[in-house]
C-alpha positions as a printed Julia matrix, in Angstrom:
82×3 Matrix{Float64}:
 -13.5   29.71    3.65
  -9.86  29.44    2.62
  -8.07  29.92   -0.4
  -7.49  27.15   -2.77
  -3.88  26.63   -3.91
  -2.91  24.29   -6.64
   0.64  22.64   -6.93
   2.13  21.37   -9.63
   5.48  19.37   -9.15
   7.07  16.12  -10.76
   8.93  15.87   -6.97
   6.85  14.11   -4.64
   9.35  15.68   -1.86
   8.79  19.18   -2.92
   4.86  18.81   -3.12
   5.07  17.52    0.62
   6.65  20.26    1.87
   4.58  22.76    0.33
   1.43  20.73    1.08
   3.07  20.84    4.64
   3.77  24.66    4.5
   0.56  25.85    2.63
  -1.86  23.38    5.27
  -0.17  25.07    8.28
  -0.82  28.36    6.77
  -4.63  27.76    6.74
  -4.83  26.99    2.66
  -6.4   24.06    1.09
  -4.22  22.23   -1.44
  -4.71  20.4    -4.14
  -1.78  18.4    -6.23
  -0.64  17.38   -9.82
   2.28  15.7   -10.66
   2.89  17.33  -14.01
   1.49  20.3   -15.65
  -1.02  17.83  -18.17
  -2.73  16.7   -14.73
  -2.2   20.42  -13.4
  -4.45  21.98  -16.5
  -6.99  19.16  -15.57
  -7.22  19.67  -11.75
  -7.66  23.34  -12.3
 -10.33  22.57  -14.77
 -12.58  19.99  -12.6
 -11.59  21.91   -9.29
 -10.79  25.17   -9.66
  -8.13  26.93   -7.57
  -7.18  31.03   -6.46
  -3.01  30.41   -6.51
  -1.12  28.04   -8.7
   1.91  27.28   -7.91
   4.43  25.46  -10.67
   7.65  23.88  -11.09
   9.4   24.65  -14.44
  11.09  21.02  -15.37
   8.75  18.6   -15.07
   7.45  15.89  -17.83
   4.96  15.76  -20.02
   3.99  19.98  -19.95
   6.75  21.88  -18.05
   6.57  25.14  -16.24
   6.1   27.04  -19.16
   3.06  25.07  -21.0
   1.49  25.33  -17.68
   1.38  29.09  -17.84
   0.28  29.24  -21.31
  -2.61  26.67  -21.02
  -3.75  28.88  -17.53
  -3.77  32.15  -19.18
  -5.64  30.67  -22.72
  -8.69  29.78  -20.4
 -11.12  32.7   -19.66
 -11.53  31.7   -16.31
  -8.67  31.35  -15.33
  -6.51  33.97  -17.04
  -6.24  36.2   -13.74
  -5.2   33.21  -11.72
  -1.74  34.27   -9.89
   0.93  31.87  -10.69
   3.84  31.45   -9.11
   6.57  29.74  -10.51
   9.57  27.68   -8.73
């Protein structure tokens, strides 16, 4: 089973070419568009990695974090921020 890696970026280029990198690597990825939708997709699907842009609308970078580490299960999640 792979690993699960979330992405969270407002540019549709920049999730491409991670969902390009990450698919070729062997992980599955799933994608938000802003952290808001990012907090939701890791609540309805889960994920092991998360990785996040910092400028983005709605919930930037730094939101995301927060809102990861306030939920119990998901306050070990790595997160890795670009």
């Amino acid at each position: 089973m792979s690993k699960t890696v979330l992405t969270i970026d407002d540019s549709r280029t920049m999730r491409e070419m991670l969902n390009h990198a990450l698919v070729q690597a062997g992980y599955t990825v799933i994608q938000a568009v802003d952290g808001v939708e990012g907090l939701e997709v890791l609540q309805a699907q889960g994920a092991d990695v998360v990785i996040t842009d910092i400028n983005m609308p709605r919930l930037d970078g730094f939101g995301v974090i927060e809102g990861v580490r306030a939920n119990p299960d998901h306050r070990a999640t790595p997160i890795l921020v670009l």
